[in-house]
N, C-alpha and C positions, 0 to 999 in steps of 0.2 A: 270209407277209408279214414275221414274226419272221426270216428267213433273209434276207431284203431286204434289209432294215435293219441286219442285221448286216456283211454285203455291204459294205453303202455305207459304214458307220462302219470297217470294215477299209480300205476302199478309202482313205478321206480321211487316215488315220491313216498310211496308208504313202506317199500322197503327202508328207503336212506331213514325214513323216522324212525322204525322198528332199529335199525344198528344205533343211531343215535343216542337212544334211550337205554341198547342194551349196552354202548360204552358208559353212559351216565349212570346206571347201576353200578356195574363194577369197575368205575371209581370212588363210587360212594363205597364200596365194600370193603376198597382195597385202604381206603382214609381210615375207615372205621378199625380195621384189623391192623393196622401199621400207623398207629398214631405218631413212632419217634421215627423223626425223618434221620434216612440213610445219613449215616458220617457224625451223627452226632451219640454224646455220649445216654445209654439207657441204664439206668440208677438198678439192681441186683436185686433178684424176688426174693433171695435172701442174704442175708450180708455174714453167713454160718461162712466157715472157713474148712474146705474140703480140704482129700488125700490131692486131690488134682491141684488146686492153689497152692496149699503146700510146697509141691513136687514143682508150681511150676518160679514160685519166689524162689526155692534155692536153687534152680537154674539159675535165676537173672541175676541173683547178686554172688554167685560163687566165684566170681572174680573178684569184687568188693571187699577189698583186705580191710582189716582195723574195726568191724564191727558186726556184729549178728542181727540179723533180719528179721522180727518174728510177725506172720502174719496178724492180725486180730480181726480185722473185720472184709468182707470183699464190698467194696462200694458201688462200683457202675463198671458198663464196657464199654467199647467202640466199635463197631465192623470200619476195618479199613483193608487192604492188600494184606489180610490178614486180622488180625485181632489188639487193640491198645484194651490194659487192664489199669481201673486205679484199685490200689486196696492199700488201707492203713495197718502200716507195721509199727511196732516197736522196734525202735534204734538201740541197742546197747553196743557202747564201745567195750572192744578189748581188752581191759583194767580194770584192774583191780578196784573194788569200792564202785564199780562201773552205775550209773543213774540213766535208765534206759528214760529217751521221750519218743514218743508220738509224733509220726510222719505218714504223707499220703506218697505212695510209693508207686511210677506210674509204667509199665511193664508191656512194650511191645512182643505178642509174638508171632509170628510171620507163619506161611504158609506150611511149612518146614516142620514146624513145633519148635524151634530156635526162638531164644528169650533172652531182653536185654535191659536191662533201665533205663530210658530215654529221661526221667524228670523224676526228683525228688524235692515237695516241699513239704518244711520239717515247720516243728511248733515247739513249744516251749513246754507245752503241756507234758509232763512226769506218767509215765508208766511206773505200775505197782514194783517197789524192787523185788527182787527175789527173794525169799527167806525161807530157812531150813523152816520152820513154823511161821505158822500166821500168827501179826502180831493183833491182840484184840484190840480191838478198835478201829483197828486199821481199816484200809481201803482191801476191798477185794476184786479182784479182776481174772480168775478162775472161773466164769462167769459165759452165758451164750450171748453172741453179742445181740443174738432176737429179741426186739423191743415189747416189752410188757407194757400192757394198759395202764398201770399204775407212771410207767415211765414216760409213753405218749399222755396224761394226764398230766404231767410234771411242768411237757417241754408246752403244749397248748396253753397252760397257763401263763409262763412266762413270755411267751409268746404274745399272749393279749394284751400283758402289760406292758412289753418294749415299746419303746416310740422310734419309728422309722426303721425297723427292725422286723422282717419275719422270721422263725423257726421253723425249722421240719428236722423230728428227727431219723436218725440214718440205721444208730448202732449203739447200745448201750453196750459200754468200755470197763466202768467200774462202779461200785455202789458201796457203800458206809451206813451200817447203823448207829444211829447216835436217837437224840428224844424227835423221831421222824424218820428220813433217808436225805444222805446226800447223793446223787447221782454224776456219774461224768457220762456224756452222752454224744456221742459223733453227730452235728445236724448239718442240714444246707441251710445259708442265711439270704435271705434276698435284703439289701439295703433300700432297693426303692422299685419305684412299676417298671423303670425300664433297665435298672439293674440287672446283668447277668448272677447266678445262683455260685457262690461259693459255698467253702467249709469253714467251720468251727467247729471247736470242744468245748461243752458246756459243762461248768458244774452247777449244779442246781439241790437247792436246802428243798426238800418237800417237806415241810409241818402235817401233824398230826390234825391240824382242824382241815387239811387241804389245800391251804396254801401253799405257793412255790414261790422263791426268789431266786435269780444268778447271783453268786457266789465269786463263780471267775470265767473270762472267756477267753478260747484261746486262737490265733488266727492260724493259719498255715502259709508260706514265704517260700518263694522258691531256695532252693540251696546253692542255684548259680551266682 
């Protein structure tokens, strides 16, 4: 009867280890396949600007009297009761001689498909004006905002050389030839190790021997 019982308590004991192990897999599986935890935001595999984003910014701002929205980049999302979108627009107001800038534009849409702008912050940084022609020289921003080697090259250099400052870039916005390139380039900046990750706009001088310097940077502010 003593050998029964031992039996059975062997038996249950290497069951509970066998579940144990097969929950401790697939949590390991599930970490590994879901690195960004629920509720926060996940940065865009690409930051290309679909017929869908499109369609879904001029929902959220066709209430938005006094200015035109234009998408340029799509940045990160959220799963919430639905879905929060950031993507950087150009702002141009309604007037004449109008000077569009650069805003992160932050776009809940719900179960529904129903879309609204919950947060806009705006930056100082200048979007390309419009011109019946390009003017030579100029900035151009007719451009994919998908980042080139040459332009992650750009932002890693300046990168190295900021103090208390990291870069990552997000979205190249506009670029200029002159003796080199200058770039303007959407990045996340971390200010320190336990700093949360914001935005900037970068413009950056890339020289012909390879070097790179910031030129101008530019922050984003909420517009409340």
């Amino acid at each position: 009867m003593k050998k029964i019982i031992s039996l059975i308590l062997a038996g249950v004991m290497l069951f509970a280890f066998a579940a144990c192990s097969s929950t401790e897999e697939n949590t390991q599986e599930e970490t590994s396949e879901n690195p960004i935890l629920l509720g926060g935001y996940q940065r865009a595999e690409s930051p290309e600007i679909t017929d869908d984003i499109k369609a879904l910014v001029e929902k959220a701002t066709e209430t938005l009297l006094g200015a035109e929205y234009t998408p340029v980049a799509y940045i990160a999302s959220q799963v919430v009761a639905g879905k929060n979108h950031r993507i950087l627009c150009k702002i141009t107001p309604v007037v004449p001689e109008a000077v569009s800038t650069y805003a992160i534009v932050v776009i809940y849409e719900d179960l529904q498909g129903n879309a609204s702008v919950t947060e806009i912050f705006d930056s100082e940084a200048q979007g390309e004006a419009i011109w019946d022609e390009p003017v030579p020289g100029g900035w151009t921003d007719d451009i994919s905002p998908v980042l080139t080697d040459e332009v992650k090259t750009a932002v890693e250099t300046v990168s190295k050389a900021a103090e208390g400052a990291e870069y990552t870039p997000v979205a190249l916005l506009a670029q200029q030839l002159v003796a080199g390139m200058n770039y303007s380039v959407l990045c996340e900046v971390k200010t320190s190790a336990d700093a949360l990750e914001s935005y900037c706009i970068l413009h950056i001088y890339a020289a012909l021997d390879g070097s790179a310097e910031i030129t101008d940077i530019y922050s984003f502010v909420s517009a409340e």
